[in-house]
C-alpha positions as CSV (number, residue, x, y, z in Angstrom):
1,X,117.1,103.5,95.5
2,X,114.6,106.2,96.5
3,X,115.0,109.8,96.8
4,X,112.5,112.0,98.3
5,X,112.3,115.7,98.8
6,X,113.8,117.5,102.1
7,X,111.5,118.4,104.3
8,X,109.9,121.4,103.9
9,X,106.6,121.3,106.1
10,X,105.7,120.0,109.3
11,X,102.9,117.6,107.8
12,X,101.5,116.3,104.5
13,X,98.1,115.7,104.5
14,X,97.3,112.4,101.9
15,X,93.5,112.6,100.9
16,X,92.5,108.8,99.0
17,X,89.6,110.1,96.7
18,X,87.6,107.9,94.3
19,X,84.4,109.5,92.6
20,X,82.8,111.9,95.4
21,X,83.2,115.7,94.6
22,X,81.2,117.0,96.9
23,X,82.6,115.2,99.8
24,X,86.2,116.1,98.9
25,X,84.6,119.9,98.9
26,X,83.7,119.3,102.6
27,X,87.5,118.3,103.6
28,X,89.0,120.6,101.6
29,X,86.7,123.2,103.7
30,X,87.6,121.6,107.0
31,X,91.3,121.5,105.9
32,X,91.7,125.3,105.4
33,X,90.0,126.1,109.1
34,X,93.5,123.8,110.7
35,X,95.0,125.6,113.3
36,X,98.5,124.3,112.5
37,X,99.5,126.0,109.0
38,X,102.6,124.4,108.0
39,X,101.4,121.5,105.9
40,X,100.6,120.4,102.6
41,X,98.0,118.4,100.8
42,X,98.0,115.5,98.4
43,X,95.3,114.4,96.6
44,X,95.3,110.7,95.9
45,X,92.8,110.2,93.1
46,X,92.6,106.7,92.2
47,X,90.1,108.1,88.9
48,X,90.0,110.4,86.0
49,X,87.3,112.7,86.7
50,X,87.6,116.6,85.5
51,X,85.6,117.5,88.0
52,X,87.9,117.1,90.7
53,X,90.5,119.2,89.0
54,X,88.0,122.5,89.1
55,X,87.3,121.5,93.1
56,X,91.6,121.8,93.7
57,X,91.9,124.5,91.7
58,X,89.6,126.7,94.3
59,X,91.7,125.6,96.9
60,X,95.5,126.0,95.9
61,X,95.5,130.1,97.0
62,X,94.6,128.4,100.8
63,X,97.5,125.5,101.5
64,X,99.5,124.0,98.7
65,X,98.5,121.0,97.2
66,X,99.6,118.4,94.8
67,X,96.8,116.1,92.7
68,X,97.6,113.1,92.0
69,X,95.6,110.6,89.9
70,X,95.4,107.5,87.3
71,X,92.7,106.5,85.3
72,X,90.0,104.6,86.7
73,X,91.2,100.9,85.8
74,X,89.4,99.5,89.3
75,X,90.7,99.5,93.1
76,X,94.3,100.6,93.0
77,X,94.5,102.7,95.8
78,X,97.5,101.1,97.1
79,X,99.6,102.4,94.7
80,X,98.2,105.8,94.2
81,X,99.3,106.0,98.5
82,X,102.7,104.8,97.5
83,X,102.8,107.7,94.5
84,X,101.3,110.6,97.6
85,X,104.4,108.8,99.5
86,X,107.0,109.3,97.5
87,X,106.0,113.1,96.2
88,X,105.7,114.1,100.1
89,X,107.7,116.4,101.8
90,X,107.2,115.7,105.0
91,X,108.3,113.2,107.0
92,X,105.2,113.2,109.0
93,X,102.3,111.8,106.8
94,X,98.7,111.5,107.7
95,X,96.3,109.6,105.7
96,X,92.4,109.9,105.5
97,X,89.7,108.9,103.5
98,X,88.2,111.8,100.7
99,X,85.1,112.0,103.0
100,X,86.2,112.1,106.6
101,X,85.6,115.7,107.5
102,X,88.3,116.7,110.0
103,X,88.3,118.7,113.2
104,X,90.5,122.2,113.5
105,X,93.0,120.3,115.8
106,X,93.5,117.3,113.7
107,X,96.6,118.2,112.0
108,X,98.1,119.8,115.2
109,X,98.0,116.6,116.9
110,X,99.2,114.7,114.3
111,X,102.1,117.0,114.6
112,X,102.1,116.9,117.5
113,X,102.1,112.6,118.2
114,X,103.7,111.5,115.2
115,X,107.6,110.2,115.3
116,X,110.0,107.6,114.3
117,X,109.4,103.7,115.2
118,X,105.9,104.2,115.9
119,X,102.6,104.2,114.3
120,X,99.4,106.4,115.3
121,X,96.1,104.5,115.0
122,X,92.8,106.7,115.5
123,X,89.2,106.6,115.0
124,X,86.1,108.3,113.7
125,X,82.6,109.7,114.1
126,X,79.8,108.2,111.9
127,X,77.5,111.1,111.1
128,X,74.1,110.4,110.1
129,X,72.4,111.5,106.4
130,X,71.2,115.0,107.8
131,X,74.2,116.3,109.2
132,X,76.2,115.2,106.4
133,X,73.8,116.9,104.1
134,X,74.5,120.1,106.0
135,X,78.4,119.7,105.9
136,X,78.5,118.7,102.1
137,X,76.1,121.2,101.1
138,X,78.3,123.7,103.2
139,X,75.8,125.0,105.6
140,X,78.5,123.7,108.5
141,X,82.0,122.6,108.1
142,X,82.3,120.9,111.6
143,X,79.2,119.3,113.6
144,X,78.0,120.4,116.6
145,X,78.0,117.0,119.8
146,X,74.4,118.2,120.3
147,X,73.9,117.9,116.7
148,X,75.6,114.7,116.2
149,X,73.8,113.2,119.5
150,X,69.7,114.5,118.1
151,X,70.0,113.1,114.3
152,X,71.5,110.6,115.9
153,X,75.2,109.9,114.4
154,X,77.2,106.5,115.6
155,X,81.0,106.6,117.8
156,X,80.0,110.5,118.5
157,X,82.4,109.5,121.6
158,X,85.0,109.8,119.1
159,X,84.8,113.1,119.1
160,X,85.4,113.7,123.2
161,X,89.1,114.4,123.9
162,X,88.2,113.5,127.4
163,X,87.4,110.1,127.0
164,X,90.7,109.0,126.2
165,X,91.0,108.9,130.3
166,X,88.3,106.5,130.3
167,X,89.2,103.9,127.3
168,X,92.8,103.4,127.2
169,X,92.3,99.8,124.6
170,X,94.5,100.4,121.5
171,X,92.0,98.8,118.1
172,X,93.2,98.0,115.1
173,X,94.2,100.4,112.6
174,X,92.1,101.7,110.0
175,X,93.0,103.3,107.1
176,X,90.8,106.8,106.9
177,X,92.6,108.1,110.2
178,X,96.6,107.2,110.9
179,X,99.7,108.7,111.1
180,X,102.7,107.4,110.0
181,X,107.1,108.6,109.9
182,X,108.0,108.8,106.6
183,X,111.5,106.3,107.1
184,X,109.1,103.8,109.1
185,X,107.2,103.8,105.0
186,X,110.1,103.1,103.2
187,X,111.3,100.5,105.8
188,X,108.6,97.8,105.0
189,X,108.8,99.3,101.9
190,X,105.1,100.9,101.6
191,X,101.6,99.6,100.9
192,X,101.4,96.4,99.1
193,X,100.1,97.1,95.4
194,X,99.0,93.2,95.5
195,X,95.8,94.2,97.1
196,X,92.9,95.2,94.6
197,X,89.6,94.9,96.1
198,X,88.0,96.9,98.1
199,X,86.7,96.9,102.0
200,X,89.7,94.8,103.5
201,X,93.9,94.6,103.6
202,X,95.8,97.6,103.1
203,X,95.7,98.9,106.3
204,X,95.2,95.4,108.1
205,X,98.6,94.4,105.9
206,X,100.8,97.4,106.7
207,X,99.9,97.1,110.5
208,X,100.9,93.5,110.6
209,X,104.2,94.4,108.6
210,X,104.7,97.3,110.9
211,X,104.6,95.6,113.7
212,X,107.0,92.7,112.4
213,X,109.5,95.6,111.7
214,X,109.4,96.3,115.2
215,X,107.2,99.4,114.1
216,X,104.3,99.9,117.0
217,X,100.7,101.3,117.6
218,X,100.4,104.3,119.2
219,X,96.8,105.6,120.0
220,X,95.6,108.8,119.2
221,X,91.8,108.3,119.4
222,X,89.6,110.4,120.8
223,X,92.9,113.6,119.8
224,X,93.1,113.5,115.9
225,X,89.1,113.6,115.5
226,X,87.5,113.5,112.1
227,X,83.7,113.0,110.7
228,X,83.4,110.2,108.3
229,X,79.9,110.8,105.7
230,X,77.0,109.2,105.5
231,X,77.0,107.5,102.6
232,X,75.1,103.8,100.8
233,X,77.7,100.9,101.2
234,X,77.5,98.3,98.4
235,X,78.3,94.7,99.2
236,X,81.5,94.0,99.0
237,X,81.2,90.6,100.9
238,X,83.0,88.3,97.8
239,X,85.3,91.5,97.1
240,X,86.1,91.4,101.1
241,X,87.4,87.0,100.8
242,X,89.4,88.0,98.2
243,X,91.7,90.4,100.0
244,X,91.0,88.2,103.5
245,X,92.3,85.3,101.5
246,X,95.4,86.5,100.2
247,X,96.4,88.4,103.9
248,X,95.9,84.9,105.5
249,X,99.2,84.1,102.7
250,X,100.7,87.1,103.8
251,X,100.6,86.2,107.5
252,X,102.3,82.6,106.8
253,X,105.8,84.9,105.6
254,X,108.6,86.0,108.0
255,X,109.6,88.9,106.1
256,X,107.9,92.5,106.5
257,X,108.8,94.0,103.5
258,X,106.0,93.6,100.3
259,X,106.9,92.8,97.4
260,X,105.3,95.1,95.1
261,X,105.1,98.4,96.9
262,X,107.5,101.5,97.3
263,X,110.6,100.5,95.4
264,X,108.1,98.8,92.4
265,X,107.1,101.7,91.6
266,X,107.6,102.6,88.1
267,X,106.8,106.3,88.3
């Protein structure tokens, strides 16, 4: 049986990390300037790196924060999300990536959107190198549209609350931006801890076990805004089969609850 904590804050805020300090430094940056107070952080570190711990340290005198992490035994991010889960005190929970930089409101509107039986799906701007160099080096926390439209950064429409009027089509989720009730979680009884490769699943899997729960999407694109980092991509095509593969088995079963996830959880 689980047993979480009352609530005691309007939000948490689950950061996945994996190796990039000086990214995580930009969040953390961008997560102190929120307009809406009441929350709390959790790092998800799915490595061992001291490095990290002197970054949180700086940081714990501006929002509390719990750090979570595991030694670095490959892509296990799944179940460091179910650990930020379960040590939450909220039962509104927003997850991002460690290198989305997020906008003032973005926790506000989270707040503000998230409830039982429903899912928020959102999406993100794509800076380009030059900007991000600025923002990581801490010349900016937040980029300018004028900025973002001259060095040339990708979705920048993202980022126009506005233009929600205009594009009303719900996409699929994605894992660096979404909102989620706590009980709605536990339901389908977390991420599913059978996924190990990087690029492709978790958040395709929950969605489609969501939904089967009688969980739905609910957009807030273009209202919880964030600023994902320019950064190299490796190819992860093989890595990317390997998780498509075993989602296509996933699809073929009625049931929406994994079987290694939330309850499996050993500690």
């Amino acid at each position: 049986m689980l047993i979480f904590y009352l609530c005691a804050v309007k939000a948490t805020l689950i950061i996945s990390v994996y190796k990039d300090v000086s990214a995580l430094h930009a969040v953390l940056r961008s997560v102190a300037l929120q307009k809406e107070t009441d929350f709390e952080v959790i790092i998800s570190q799915d490595c061992d790196d001291p490095c990290f711990d002197e970054l949180i340290e700086t940081f714990r005198a501006s929002f509390p924060i719990k750090h979570l992490q595991q030694p670095d035994q490959g892509f296990l991010k799944t179940r460091m999300l179910n650990k930020a889960i379960r040590a939450s005190e909220s039962d509104r929970l927003i997850f991002i990536d460690g290198d989305c930089v997020l906008h003032p409101r973005f926790i506000q509107q989270y707040v503000r959107y998230i409830q039982e039986g429903r899912f928020c799906i959102s999406r993100r701007v794509n800076l380009d190198a030059e900007t991000s160099r600025k923002i990581r080096s801490g010349e900016q926390t937040v980029p300018g549209y004028l900025e973002m439209i001259r060095n040339k950064s990708t979705s920048v429409e993202e980022s126009f609350p506005l233009w929600s009027l205009l594009q009303r089509k719900l996409v699929p989720l994605l894992g660096s931006n979404m909102g989620w009730f706590k009980a709605d979680l536990v339901k389908i009884n977390g991420f599913d801890e059978t996924y190990v490769t990087p690029g492709f699943g978790e958040d395709t899997d929950i969605e489609f076990r969501a939904r089967k729960a009688g969980i739905v999407p609910f957009s807030t694109r273009y209202k919880t805004i964030q600023y994902h980092l320019f950064h190299e991509r490796p190819n992860r095509e093989n890595l990317v089969k390997i998780s498509k593969d075993l989602f296509a088995e996933r699809q073929k079963r009625a049931d929406y609850r994994c079987q290694f996830g939330l309850e499996t959880l050993e500690n």
